[in-house]
C-alpha positions as CSV (number, residue, x, y, z in Angstrom):
1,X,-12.9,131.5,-71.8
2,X,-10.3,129.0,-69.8
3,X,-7.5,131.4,-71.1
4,X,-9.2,134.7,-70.3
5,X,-9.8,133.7,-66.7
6,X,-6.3,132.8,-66.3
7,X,-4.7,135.6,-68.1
8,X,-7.5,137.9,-65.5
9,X,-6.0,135.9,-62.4
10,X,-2.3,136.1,-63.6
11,X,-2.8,140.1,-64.6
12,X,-4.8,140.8,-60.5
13,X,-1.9,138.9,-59.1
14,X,0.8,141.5,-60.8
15,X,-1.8,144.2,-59.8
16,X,-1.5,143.2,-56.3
17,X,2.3,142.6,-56.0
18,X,3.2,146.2,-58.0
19,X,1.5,147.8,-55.8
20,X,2.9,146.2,-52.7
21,X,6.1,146.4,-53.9
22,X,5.3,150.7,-54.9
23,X,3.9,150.9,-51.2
24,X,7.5,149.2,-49.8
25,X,9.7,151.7,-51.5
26,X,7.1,154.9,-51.0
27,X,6.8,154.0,-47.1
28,X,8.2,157.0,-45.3
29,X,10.6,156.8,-42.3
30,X,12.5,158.9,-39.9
31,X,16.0,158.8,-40.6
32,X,17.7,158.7,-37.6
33,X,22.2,158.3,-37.6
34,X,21.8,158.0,-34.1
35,X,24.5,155.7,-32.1
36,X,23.1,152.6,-30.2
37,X,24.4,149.7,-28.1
38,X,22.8,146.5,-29.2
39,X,22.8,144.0,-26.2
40,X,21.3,140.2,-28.4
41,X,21.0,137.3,-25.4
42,X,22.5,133.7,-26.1
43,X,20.3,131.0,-25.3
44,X,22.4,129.6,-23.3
45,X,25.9,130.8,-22.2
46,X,28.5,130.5,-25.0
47,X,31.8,129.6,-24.1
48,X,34.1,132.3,-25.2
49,X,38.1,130.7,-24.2
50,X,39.7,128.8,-21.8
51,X,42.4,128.6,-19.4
52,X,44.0,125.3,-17.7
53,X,43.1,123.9,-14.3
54,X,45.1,121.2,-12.1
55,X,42.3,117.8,-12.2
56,X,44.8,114.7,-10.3
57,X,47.4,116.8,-10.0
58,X,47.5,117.3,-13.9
59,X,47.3,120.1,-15.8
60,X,44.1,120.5,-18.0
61,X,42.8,122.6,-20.5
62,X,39.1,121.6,-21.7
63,X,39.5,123.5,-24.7
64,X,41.6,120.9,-25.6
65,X,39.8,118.0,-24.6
66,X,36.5,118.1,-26.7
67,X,35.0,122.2,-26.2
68,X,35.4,124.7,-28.4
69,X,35.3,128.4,-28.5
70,X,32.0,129.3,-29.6
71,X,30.5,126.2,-28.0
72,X,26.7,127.0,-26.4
73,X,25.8,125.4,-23.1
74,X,22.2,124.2,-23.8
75,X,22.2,122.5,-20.3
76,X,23.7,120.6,-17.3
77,X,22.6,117.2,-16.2
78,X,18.9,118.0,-18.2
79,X,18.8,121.2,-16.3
80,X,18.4,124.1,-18.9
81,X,20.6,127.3,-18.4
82,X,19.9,130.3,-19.7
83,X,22.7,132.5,-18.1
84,X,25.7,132.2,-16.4
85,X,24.3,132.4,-12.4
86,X,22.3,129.4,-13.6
87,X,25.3,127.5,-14.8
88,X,27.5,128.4,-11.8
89,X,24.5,127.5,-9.5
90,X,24.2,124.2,-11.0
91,X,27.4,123.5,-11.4
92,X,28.1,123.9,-7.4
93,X,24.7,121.8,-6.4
94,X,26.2,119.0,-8.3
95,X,29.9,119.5,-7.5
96,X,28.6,118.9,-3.5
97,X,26.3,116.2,-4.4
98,X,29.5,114.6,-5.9
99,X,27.2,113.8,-9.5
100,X,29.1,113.8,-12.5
101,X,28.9,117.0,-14.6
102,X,27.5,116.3,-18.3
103,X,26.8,119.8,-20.8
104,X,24.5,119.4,-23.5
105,X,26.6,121.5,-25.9
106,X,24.8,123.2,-29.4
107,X,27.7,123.5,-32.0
108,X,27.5,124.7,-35.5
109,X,23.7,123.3,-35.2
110,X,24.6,119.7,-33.8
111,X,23.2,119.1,-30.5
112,X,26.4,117.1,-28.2
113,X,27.1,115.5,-24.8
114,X,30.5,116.2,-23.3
115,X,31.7,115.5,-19.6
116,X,32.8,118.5,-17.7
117,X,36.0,118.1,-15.5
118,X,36.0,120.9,-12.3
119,X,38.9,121.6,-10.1
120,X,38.2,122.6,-6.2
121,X,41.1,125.5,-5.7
122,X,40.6,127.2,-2.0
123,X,36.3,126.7,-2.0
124,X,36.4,127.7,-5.8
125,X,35.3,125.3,-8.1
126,X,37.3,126.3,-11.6
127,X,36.0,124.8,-14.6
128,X,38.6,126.1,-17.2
129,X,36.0,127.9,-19.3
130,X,35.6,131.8,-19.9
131,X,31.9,132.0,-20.9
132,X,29.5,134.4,-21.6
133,X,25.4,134.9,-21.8
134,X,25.1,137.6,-23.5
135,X,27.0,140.1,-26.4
136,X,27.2,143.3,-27.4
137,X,28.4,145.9,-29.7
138,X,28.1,149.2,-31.0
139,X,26.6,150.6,-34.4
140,X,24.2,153.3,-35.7
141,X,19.8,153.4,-35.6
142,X,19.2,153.2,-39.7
143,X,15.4,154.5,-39.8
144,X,12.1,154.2,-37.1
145,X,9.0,153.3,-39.2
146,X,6.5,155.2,-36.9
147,X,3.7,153.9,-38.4
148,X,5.0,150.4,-37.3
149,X,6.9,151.4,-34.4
150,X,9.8,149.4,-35.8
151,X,13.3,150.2,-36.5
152,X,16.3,148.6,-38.7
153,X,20.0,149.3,-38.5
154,X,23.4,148.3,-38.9
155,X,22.6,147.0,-42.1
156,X,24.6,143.8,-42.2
157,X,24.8,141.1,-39.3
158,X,26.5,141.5,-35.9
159,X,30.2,139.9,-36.0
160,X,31.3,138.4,-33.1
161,X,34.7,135.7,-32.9
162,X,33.6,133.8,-30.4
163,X,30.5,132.5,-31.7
164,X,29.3,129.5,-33.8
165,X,25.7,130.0,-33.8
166,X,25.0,133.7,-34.9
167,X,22.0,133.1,-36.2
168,X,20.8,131.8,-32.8
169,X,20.6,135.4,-31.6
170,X,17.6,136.8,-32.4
171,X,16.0,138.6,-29.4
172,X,17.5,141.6,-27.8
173,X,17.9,145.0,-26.3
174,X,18.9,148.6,-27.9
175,X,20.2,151.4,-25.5
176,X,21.2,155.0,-26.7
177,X,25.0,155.4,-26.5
178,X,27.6,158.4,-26.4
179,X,30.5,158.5,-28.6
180,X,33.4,159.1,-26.3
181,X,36.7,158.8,-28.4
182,X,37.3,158.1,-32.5
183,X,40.4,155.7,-33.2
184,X,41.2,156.6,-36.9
185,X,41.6,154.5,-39.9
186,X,44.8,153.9,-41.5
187,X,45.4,151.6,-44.9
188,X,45.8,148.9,-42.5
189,X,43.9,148.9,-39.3
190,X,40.0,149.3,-39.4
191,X,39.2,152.3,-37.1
192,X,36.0,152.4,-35.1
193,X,34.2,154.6,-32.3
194,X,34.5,153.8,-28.6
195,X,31.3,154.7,-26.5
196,X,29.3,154.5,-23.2
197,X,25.7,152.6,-22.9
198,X,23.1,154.9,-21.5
199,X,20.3,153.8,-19.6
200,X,17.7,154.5,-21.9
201,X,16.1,151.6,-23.7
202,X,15.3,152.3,-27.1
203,X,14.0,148.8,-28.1
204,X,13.3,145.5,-28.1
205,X,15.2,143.4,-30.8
206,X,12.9,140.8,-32.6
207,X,15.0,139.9,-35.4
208,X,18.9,139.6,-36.5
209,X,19.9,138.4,-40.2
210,X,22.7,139.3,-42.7
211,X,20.8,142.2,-43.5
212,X,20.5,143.9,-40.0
213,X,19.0,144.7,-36.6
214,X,15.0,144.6,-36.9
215,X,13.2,145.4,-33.8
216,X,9.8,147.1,-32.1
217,X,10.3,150.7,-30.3
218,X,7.8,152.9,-28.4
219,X,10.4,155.4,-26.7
220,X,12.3,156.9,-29.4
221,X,11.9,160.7,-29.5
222,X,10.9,161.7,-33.0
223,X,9.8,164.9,-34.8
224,X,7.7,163.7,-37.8
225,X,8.7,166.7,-39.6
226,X,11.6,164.4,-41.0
227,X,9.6,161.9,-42.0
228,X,11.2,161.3,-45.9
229,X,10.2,158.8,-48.5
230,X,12.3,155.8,-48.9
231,X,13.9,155.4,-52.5
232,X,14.2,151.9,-54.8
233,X,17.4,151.3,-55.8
234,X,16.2,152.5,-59.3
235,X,16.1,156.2,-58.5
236,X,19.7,156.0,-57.0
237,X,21.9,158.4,-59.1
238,X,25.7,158.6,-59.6
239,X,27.1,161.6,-57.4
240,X,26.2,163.4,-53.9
241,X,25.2,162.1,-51.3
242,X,25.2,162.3,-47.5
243,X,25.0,159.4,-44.5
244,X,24.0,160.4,-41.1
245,X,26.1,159.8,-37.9
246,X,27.4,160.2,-34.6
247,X,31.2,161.4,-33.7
248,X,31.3,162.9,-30.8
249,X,28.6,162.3,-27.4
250,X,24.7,161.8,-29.5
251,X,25.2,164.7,-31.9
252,X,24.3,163.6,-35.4
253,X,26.6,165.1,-38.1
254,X,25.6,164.8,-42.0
255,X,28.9,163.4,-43.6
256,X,29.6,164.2,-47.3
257,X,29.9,161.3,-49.7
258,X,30.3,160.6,-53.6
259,X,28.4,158.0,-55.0
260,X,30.7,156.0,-57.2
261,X,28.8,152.3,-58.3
262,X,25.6,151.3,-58.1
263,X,25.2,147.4,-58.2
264,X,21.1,146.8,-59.0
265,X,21.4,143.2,-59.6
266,X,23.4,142.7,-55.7
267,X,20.8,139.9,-54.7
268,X,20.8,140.8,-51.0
269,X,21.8,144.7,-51.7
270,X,24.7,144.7,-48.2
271,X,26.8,146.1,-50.8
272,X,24.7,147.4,-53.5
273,X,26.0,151.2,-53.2
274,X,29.8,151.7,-53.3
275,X,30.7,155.3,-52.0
276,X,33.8,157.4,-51.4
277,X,34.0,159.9,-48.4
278,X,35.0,163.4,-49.4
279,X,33.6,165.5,-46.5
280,X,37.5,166.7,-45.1
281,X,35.6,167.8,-41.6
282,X,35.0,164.5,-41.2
283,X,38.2,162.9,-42.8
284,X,40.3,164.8,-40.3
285,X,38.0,163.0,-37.5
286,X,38.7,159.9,-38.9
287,X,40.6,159.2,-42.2
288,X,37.4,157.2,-43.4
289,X,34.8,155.0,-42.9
290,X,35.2,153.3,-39.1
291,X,33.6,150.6,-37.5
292,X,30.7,152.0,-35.3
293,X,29.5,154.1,-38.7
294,X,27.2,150.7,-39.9
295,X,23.5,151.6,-40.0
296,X,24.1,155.3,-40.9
297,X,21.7,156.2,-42.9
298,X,22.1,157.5,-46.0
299,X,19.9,160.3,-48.3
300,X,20.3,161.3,-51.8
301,X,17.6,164.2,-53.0
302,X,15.6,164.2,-50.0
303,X,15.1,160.3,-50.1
304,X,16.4,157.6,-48.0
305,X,18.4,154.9,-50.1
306,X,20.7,152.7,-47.9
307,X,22.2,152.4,-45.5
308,X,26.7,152.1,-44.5
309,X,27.7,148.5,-44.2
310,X,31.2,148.1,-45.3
311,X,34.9,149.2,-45.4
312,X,37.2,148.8,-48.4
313,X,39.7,146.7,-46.6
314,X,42.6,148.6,-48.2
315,X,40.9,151.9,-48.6
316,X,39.3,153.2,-45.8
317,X,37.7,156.0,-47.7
318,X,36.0,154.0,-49.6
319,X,33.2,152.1,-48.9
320,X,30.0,150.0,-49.0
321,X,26.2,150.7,-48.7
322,X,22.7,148.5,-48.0
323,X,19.8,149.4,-50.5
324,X,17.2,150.7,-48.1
325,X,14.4,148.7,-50.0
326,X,16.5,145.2,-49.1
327,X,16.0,146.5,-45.4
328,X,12.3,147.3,-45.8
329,X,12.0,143.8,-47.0
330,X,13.4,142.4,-43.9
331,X,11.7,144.3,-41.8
332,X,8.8,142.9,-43.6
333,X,9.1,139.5,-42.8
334,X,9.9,140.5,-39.0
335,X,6.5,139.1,-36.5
């Protein structure tokens, strides 16, 4: 009886996560291929380079006494920061009270102390740090979930060479964007869109992994006419193909592709599809796959099924797709 109650519980509990899992991969979504800026805020102000200052008539670089690139600013003197008026402010309150300066530095997860040195140069106090509060970049809107008001794209995790701490960027802003000019690929330098930030805000980020943009939107025009069902990774087929995307202003262009790999057992899916650009229209734009292109969405027979992450580094024609169902799974998880 012991083992029929437990073989019951064991079979309701596969039950249950089938058809979760059949409900993930049916969910239907709006496509989109539209181009965004994504704005993510640092909590704190991240120190992005450095430049030398005269301290006792000596030349001094702080980069090179104890800060690093990448470095966060938690605080000054206990005071928390969370933007660079607030560290200027408190830097100049204590430079006049004649206190010493001490930064409560967050690097590569280690919380640290380290005393600032400031120079006085004509009523400007100069610390020898370029810093920043907040970073941006430029990529493409994957999907809106209407039912959930969310959205996912880029597909893979913001890169940015100045920071330590990505994964301390979680909360955010995305802006509609206009494509301005296209700087083409070539065997040896990545090509990528250039573009303006609108004024619109599209959304509200919530969440930022390896796997993507996550976020919550209310203002994103849709039609739910193009509502399409998302596709596992199983009903992904060798051949045609098409990715969604902006190359010129907000128009959104379907771009030919050839499916040429599909890798089922890619744990986290970022480069599950492997594709090869053969639309020429869009070739003669761009010689490939550029930077800006991440998040486009991509449809095979009427289904969404990933998403364009990634570049062959040596064949910019080539290149690299999310499984849509890894990004409904992180979206998932997103509060």
């Amino acid at each position: 009886m012991l083992l029929k109650k437990s073989f019951l519980s064991i079979f309701i509990v596969l039950i249950l996560l089938f058809n979760s899992v059949f409900a993930l991969y049916a969910k239907t979504v709006i496509p989109s291929g539209a181009s965004i800026a994504i704005e993510l805020e640092c909590p704190g102000v991240v120190i992005t380079g450095g430049y030398n200052i005269i301290i006792d008539d000596n030349s001094y670089n702080p980069l090179e006494n104890g800060l690093n690139e990448g470095d966060i600013i938690l605080s000054v003197n206990s005071v928390a920061i969370w933007q660079i008026s607030d560290f200027n402010e408190q830097l100049q309150m204590l430079y006049v009270d004649s206190q010493g300066i001490v930064l409560s530095i967050l690097r590569d997860g280690d919380l640290l102390s380290h005393q600032l040195k400031v120079s006085n140069q004509d009523d400007l106090l100069q610390t020898g740090l370029y810093v920043k509060d907040r970073v941006l970049g430029i990529g493409t809107l994957t999907y809106i979930d209407v039912e959930e008001n969310m959205f996912g794209a880029l597909g893979h995790a913001m890169a940015f060479d100045d920071l330590s701490s990505l994964g301390l960027l979680q909360n955010g802003t995305i802006y509609n964007s206009y494509v301005t000019e296209i700087q083409k690929a070539t065997f040896s330098v990545a090509g990528q869109k250039f573009a303006t930030i609108g004024d619109d805000v599209l959304g509200e980020v919530l969440y930022h992994s390896d796997l993507g943009i996550y976020g919550i939107t209310n203002t994103i025009e849709y039609n739910t006419n193009d509502l399409i069902e998302c596709a596992s990774k199983e009903e992904i087929e060798l051949g045609e193909a098409y990715f969604l995307t902006v190359l010129e202003d907000d128009t959104i262009q379907e771009c030919l592709i050839e499916i040429t790999e599909i890798d089922s057992d890619s744990s986290t899916g970022i480069k599950g599809i492997t594709f090869t650009l053969v639309d020429e229209s869009v070739l003669d734009s761009t010689n490939g796959i550029i930077q800006g292109m991440s998040g486009s969405p991509i449809i095979q027979n009427g289904k969404l099924i990933g998403a364009v992450t990634h570049v062959f580094v040596n064949n910019p024609t080539k290149g690299y797709g999310i499984f849509i169902e890894n990004m409904l799974e992180t979206a998932e998880s997103v509060e």
